[in-house]
SERO-4910 file (N, C-alpha, C, O; in steps of 0.05 Angstrom, whole numbers):
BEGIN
 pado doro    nc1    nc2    nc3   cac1   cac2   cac3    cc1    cc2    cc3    oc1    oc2    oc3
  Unk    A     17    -24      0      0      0      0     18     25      0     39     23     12
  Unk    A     13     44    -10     27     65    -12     17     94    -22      9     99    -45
  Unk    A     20    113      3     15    134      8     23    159    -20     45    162    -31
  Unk    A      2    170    -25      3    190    -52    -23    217    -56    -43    224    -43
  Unk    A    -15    223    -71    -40    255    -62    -62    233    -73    -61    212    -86
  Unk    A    -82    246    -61   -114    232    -83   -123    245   -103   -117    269   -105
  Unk    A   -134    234   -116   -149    253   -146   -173    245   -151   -176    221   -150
  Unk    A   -188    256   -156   -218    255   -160   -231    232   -160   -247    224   -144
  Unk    A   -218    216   -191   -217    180   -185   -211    165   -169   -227    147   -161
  Unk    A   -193    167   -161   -194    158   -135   -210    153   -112   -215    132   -101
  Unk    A   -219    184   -105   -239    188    -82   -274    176    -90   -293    172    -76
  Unk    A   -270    172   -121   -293    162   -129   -295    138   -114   -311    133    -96
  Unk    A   -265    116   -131   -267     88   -122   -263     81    -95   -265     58    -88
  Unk    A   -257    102    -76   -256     95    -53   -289     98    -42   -297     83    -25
  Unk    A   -306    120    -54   -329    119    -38   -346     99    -49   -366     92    -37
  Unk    A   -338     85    -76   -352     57    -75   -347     36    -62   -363     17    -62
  Unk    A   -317     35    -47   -313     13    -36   -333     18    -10   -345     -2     -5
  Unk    A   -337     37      5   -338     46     24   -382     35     25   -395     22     42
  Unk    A   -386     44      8   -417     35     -3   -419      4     -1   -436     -5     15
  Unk    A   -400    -15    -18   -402    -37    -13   -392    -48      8   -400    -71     13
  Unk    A   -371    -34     26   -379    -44     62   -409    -49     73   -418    -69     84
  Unk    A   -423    -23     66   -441    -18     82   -464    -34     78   -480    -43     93
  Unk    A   -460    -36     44   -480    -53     37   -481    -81     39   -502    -94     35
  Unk    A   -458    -90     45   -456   -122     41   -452   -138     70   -458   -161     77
  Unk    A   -436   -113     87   -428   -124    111   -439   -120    140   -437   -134    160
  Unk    A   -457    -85    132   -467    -75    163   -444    -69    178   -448    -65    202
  Unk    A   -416    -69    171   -396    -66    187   -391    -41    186   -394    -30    164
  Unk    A   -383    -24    210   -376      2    204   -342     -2    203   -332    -23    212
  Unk    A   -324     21    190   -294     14    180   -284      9    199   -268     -9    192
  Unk    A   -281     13    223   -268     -5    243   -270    -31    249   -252    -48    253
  Unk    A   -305    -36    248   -301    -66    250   -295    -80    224   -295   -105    226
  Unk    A   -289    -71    200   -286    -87    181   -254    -85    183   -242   -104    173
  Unk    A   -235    -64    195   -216    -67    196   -207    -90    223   -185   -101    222
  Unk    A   -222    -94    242   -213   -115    259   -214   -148    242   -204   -170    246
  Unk    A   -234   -136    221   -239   -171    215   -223   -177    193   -220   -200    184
  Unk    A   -212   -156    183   -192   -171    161   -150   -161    185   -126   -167    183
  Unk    A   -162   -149    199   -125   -149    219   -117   -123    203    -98   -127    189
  Unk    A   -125   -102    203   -121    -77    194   -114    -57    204   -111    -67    226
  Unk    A   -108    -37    208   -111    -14    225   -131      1    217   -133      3    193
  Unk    A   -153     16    235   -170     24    227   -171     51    202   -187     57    184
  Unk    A   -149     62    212   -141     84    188   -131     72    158   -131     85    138
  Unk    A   -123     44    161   -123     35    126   -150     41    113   -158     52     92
  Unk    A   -164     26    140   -193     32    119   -209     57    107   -223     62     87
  Unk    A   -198     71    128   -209    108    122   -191    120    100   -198    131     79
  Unk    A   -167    114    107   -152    126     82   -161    108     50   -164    119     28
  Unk    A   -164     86     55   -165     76     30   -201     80     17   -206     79     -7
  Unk    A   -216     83     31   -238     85     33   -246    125     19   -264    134      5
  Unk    A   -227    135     30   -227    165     26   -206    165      1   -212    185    -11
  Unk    A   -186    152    -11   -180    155    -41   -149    163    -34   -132    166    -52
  Unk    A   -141    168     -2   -121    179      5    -92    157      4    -68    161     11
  Unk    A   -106    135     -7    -85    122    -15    -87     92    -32   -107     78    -33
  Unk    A    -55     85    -50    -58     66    -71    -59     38    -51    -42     37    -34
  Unk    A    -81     14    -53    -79     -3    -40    -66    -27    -58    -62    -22    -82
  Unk    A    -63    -45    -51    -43    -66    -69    -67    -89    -78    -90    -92    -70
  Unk    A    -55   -100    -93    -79   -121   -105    -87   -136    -88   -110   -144    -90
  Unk    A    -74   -144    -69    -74   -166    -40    -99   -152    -22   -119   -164    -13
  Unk    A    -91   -122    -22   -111   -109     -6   -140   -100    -20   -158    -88    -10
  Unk    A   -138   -106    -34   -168    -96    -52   -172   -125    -53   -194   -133    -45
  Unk    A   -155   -144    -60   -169   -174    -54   -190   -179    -21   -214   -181    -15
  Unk    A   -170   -178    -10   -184   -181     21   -203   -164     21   -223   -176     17
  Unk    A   -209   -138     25   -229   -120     20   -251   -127     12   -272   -128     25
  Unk    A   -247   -134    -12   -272   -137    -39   -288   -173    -22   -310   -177    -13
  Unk    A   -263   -191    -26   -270   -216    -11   -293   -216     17   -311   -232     19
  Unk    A   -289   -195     36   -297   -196     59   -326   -187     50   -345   -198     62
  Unk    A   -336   -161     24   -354   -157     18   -374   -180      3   -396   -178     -6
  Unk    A   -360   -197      3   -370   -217    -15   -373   -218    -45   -391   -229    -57
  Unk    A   -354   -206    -57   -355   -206    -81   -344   -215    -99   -323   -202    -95
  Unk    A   -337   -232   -126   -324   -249   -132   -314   -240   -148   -319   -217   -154
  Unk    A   -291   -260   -166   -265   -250   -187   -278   -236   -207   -266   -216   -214
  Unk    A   -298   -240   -217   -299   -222   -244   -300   -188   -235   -291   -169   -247
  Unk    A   -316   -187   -206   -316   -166   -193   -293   -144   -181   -291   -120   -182
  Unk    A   -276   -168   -169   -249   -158   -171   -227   -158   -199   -206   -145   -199
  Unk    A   -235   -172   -217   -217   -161   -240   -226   -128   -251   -211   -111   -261
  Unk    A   -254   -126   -246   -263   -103   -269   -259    -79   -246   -257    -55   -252
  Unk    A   -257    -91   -218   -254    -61   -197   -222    -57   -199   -213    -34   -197
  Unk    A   -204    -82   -203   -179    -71   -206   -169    -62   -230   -150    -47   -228
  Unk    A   -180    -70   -261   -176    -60   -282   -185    -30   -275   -177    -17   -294
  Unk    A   -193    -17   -263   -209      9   -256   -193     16   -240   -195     41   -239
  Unk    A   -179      9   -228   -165     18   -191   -139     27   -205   -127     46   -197
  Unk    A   -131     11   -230   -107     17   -229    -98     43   -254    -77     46   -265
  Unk    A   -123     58   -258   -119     89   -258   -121    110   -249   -117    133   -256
  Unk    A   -132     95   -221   -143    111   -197   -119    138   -187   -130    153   -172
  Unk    A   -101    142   -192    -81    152   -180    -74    177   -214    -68    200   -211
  Unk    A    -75    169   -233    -65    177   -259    -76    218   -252    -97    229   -245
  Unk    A    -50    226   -261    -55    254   -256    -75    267   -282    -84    290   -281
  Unk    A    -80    243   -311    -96    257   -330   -105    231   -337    -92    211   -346
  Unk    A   -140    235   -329   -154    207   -332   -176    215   -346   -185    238   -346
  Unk    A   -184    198   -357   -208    203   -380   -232    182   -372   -227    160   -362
  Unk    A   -260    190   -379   -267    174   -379   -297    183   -406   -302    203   -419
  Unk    A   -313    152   -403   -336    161   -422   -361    181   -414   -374    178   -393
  Unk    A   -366    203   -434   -375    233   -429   -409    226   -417   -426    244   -413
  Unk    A   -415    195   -411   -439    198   -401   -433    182   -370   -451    168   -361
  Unk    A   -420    183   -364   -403    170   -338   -407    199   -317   -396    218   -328
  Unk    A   -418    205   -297   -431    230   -288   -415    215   -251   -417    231   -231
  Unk    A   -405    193   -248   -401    190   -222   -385    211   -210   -393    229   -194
  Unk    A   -359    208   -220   -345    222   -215   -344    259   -216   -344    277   -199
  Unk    A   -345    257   -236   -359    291   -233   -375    295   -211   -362    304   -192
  Unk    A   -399    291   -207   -417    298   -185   -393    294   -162   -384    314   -151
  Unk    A   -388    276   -159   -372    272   -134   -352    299   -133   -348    308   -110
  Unk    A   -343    310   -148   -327    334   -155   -333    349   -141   -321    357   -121
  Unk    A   -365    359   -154   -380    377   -155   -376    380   -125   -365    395   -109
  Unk    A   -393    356   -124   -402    358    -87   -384    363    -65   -394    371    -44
  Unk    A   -357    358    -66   -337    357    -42   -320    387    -57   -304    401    -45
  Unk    A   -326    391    -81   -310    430    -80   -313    443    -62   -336    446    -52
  Unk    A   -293    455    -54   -301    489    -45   -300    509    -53   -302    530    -40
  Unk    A   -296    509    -79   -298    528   -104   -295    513   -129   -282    492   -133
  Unk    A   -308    528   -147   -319    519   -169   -316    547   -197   -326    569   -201
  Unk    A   -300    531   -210   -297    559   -234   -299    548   -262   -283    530   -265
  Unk    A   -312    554   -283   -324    541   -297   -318    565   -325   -321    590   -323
  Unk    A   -312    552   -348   -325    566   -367   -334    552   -399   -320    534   -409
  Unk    A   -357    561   -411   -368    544   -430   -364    566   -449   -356    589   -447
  Unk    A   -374    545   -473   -379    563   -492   -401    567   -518   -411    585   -531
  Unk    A   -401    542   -517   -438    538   -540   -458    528   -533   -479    521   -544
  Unk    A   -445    527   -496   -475    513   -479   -478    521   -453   -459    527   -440
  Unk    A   -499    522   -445   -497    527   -412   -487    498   -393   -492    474   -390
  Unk    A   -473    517   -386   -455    493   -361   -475    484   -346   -494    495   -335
  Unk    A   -464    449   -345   -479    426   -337   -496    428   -304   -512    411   -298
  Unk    A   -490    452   -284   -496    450   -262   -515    487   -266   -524    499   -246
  Unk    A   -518    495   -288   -538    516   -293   -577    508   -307   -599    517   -302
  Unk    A   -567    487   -324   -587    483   -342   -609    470   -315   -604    457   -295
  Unk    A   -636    482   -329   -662    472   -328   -666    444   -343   -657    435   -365
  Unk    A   -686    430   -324   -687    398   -338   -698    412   -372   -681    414   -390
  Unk    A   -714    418   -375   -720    430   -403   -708    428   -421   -715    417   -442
  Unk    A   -676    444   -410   -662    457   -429   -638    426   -430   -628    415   -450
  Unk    A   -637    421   -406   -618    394   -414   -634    367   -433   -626    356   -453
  Unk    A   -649    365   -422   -668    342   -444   -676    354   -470   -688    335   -482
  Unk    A   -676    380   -488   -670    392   -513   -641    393   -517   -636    395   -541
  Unk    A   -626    393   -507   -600    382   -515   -590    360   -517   -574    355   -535
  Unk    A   -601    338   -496   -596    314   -504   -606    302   -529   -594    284   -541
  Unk    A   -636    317   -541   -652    305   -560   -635    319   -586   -633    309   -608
  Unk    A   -625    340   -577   -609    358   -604   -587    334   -607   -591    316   -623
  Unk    A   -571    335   -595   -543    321   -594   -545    295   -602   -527    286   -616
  Unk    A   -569    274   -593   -573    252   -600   -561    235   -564   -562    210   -563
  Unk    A   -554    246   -545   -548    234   -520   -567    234   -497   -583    253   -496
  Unk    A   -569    216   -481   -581    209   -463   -588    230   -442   -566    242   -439
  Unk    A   -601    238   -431   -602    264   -403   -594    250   -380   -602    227   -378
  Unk    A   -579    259   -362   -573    247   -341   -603    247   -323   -621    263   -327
  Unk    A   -601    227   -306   -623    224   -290   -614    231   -258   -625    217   -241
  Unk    A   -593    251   -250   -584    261   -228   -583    295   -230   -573    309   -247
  Unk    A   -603    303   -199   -598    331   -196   -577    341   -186   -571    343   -162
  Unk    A   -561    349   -212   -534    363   -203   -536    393   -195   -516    405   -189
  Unk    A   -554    401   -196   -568    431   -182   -571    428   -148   -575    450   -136
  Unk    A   -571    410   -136   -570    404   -116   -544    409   -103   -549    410    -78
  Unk    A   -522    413   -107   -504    427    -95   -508    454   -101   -485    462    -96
  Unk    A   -520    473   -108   -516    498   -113   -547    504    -86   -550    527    -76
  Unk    A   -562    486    -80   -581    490    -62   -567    489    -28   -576    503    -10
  Unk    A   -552    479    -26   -537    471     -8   -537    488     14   -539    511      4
  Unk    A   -535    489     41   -528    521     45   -496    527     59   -489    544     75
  Unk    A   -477    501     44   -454    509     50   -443    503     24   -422    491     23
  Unk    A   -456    511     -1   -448    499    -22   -421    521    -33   -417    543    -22
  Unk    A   -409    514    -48   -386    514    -61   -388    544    -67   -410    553    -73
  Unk    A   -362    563    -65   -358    586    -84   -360    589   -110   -337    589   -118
  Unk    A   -373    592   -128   -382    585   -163   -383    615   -169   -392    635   -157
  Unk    A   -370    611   -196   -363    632   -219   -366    620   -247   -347    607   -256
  Unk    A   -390    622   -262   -391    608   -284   -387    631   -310   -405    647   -316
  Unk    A   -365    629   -323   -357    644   -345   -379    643   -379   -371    625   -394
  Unk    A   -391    651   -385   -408    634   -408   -408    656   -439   -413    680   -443
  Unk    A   -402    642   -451   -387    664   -478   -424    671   -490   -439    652   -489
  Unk    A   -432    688   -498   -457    696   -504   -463    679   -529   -486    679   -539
  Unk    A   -437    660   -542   -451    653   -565   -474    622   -546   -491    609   -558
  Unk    A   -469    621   -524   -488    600   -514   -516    615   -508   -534    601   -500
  Unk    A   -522    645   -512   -555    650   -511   -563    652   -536   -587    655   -539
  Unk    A   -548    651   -560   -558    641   -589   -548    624   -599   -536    629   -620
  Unk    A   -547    594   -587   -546    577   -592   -565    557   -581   -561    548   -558
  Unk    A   -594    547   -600   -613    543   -579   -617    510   -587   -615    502   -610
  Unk    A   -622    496   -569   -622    467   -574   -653    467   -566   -660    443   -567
  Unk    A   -672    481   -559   -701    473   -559   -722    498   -575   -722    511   -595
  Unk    A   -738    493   -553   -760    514   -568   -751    548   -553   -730    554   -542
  Unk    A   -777    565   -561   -768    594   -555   -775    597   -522   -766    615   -508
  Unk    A   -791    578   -516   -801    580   -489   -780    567   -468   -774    576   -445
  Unk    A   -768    540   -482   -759    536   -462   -727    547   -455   -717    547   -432
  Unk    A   -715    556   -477   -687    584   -475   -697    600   -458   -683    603   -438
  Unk    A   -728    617   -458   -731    639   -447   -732    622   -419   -711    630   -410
  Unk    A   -741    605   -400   -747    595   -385   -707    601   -373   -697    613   -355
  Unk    A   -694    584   -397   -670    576   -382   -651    606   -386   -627    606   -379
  Unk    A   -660    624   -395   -661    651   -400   -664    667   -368   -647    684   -360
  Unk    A   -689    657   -351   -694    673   -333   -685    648   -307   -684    656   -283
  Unk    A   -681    632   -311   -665    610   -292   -631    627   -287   -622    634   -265
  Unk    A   -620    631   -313   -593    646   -299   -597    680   -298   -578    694   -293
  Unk    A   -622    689   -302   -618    719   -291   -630    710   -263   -621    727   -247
  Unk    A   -642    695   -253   -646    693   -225   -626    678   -209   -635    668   -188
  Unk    A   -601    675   -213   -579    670   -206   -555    681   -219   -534    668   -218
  Unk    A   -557    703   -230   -542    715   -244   -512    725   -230   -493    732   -242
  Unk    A   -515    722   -198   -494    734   -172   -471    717   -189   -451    731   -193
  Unk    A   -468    683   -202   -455    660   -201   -447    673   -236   -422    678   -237
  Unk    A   -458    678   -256   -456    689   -276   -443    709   -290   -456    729   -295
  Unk    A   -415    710   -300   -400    728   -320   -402    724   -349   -385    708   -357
  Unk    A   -418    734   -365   -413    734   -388   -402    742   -414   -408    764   -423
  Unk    A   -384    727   -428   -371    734   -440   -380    749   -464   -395    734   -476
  Unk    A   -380    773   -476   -385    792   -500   -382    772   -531   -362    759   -537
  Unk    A   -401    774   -544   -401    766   -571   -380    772   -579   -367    755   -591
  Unk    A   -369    796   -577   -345    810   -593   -314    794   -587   -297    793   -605
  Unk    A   -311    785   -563   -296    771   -554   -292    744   -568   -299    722   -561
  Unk    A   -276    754   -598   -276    727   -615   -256    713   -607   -254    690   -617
  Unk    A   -238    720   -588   -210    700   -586   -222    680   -566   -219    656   -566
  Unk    A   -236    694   -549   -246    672   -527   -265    654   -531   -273    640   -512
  Unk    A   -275    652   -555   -287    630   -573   -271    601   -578   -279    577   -579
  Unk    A   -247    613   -581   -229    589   -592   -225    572   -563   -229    548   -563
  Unk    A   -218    584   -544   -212    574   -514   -227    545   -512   -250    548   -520
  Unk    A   -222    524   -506   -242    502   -502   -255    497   -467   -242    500   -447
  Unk    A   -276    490   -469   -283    502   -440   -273    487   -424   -260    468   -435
  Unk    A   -274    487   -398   -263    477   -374   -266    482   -347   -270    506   -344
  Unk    A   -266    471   -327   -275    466   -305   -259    470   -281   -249    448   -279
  Unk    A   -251    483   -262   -233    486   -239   -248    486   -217   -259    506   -209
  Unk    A   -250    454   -202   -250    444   -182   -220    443   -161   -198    433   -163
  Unk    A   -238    465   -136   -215    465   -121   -223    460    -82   -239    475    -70
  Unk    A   -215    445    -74   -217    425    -48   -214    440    -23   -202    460    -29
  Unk    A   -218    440      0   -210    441     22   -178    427     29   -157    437     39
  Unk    A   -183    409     23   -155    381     35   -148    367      8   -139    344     10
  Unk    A   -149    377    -13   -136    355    -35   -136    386    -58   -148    408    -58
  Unk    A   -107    368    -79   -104    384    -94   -130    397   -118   -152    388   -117
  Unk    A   -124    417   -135   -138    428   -150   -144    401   -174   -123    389   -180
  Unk    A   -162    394   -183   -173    386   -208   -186    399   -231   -210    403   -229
  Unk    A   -173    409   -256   -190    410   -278   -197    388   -290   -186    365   -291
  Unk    A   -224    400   -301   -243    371   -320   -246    395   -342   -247    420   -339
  Unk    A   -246    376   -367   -249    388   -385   -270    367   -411   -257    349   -422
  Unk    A   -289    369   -417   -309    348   -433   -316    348   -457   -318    371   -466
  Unk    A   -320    332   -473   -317    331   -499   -335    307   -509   -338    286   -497
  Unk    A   -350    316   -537   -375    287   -535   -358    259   -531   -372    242   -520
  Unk    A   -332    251   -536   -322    237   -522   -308    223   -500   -299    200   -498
  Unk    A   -307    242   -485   -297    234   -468   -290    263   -446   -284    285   -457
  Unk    A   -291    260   -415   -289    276   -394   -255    264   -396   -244    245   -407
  Unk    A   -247    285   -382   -213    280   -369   -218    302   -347   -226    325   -346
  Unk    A   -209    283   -331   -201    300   -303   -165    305   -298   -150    286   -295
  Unk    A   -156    330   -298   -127    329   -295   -120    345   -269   -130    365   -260
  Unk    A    -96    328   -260    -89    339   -234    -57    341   -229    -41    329   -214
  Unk    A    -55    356   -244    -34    371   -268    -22    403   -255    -33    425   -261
  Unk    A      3    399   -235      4    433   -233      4    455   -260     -8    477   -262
  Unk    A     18    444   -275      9    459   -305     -6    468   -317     -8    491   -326
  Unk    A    -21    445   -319    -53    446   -318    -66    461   -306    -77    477   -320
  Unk    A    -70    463   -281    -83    474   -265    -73    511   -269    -90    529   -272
  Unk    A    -41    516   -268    -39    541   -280    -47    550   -304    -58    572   -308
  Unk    A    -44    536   -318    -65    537   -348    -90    557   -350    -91    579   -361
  Unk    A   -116    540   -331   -136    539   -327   -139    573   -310   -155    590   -318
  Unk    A   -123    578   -289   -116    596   -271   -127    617   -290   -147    631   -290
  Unk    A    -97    611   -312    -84    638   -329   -108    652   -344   -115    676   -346
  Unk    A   -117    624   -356   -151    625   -365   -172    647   -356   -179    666   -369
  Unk    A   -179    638   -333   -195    651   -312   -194    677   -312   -210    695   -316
  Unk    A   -171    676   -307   -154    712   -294   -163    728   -323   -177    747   -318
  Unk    A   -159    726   -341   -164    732   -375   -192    735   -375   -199    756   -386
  Unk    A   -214    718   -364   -235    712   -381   -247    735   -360   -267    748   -368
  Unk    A   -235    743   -327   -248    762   -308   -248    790   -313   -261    807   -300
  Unk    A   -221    792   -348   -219    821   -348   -237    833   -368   -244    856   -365
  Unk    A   -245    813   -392   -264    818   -412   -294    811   -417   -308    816   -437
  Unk    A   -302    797   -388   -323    796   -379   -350    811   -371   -345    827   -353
  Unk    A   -369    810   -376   -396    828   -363   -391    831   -332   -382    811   -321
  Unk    A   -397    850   -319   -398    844   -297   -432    831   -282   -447    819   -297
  Unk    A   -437    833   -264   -463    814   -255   -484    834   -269   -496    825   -288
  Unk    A   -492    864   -262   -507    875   -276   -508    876   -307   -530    879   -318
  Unk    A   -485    875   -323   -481    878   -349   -495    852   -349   -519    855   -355
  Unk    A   -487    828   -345   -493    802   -355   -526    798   -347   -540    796   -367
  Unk    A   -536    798   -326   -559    803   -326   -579    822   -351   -604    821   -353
  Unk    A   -569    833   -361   -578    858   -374   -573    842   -414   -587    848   -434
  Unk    A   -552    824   -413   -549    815   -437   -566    793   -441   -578    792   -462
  Unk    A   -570    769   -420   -584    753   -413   -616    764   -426   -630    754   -443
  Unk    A   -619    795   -406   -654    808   -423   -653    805   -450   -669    791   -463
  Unk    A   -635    817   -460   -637    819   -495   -638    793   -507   -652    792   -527
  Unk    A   -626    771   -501   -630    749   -522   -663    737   -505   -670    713   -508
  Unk    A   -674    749   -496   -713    728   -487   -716    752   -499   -705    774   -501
  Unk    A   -743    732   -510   -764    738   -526   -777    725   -548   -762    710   -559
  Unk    A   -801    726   -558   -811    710   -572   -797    708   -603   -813    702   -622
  Unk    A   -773    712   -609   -766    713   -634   -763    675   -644   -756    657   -630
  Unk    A   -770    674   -670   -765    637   -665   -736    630   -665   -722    644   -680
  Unk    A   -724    608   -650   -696    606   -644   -689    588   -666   -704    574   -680
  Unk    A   -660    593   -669   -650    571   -685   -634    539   -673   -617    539   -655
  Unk    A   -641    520   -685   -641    504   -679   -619    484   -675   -619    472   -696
  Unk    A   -597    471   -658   -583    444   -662   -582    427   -680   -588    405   -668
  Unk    A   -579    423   -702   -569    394   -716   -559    368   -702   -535    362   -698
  Unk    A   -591    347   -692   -573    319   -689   -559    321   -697   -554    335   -717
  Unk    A   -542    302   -680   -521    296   -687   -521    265   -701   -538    249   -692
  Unk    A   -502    256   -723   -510    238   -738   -486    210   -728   -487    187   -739
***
């Protein structure tokens, strides 16, 4: 076993192991650490993502939950990217992210031909899924923003996402007055701002007790990186996108101009 920072994946696969204690054994981590000869902090650390456990130890683990080899081949084919500072996974795979979402203590975000995934109205996400040809997630990720110790959020959004409409005129205007009534979380980027078009969007998840994570998503695939580079990257980003930005009243006020009954133009399935 051996001690290393955690990364997002990680803390994922650790809170599934931690699920299948509870579910299989009724043991709380101490007593599952007496019954396999543990110290009780293996189990918390390994359980919390705060560290790489060895195949022996995810054997015994997984074993005590009752679960058998094909279970442990596909949790260790999985385990053993758990640690990777740039991990990818498939773009309808939502575990991890949420888990993100939920344990940030700040959150900085910026899109650009869509409203970011923790803004949209079910409406407006199920007209995008039907535009795009993908599935809608069936999890309220708006539920951390309800919170009342929820995360510091700054969502950057280039204006070409209020004329770019994946549904009808009602339901933009709906998801129209969804971010002017949260507009405090909202900087919008100016049409005119063609360089920051090119920028590809991205995500800065940043922790209490673990390092910074950017995610960055793509119809194929999410990557979470935990990358000091990276992460200055993303920074450098930010700092840029805070100087050419609406401020809360401007953006509010640009938000008015694109509602209204004009008919919207539409998404192209995707084929």
């Amino acid at each position: 076993m051996t001690t290393t920072s955690s990364t997002a994946y990680s803390r994922d696969l650790g809170d599934e192991l931690r699920r299948l204690r509870q579910r299989f054994t009724g043991l709380r981590g101490r007593g599952l650490a007496v019954q396999l000869g543990w110290d009780p902090s293996k189990v918390s650390n390994l359980e919390h993502g705060k560290i790489r456990a060895s195949d022996v130890d995810l054997a015994q683990y997984l074993t005590a939950c009752g679960k058998d080899i094909d279970f442990f081949d596909d949790f260790l084919r999985r385990y053993h990217n758990a640690f990777d500072t740039y991990f990818a996974q498939a773009p309808d795979n939502l575990r991890t992210l949420t888990m993100a979402e939920a344990s940030a203590t700040k959150i900085t975000a910026y899109d650009v031909l869509t409203v970011n995934g923790l803004l949209r109205t079910p409406t407006y996400e199920r007209a995008l899924s039907a535009a795009t040809g993908t599935t809608p997630p069936d999890t309220d990720r708006q539920a951390v923003l309800r919170r009342p110790t929820r995360p510091d959020c700054v969502f950057y959004l280039h204006e070409l996402a209020l004329s770019t409409h994946p549904g009808t005129a009602q339901e933009m205007e709906d998801q129209h007055l969804w971010l002017q009534a949260n507009s405090s979380m909202l900087r919008i980027i100016p049409a005119d701002a063609h360089a920051a078009a090119s920028q590809s969007p991205c995500t800065l998840f940043e922790f209490e007790r673990s390092q910074p994570v950017v995610h960055a998503e793509t119809d194929i695939a999410r990557v979470f990186i935990q990358d000091d580079a990276a992460v200055a990257r993303a920074r450098a980003l930010f700092d840029h996108l805070d100087t050419i930005a609406l401020d809360e009243h401007q953006s509010r006020r640009k938000l008015a101009e694109h509602r209204g009954p004009t008919p919207l133009r539409a998404l192209a399935p995707s084929r």
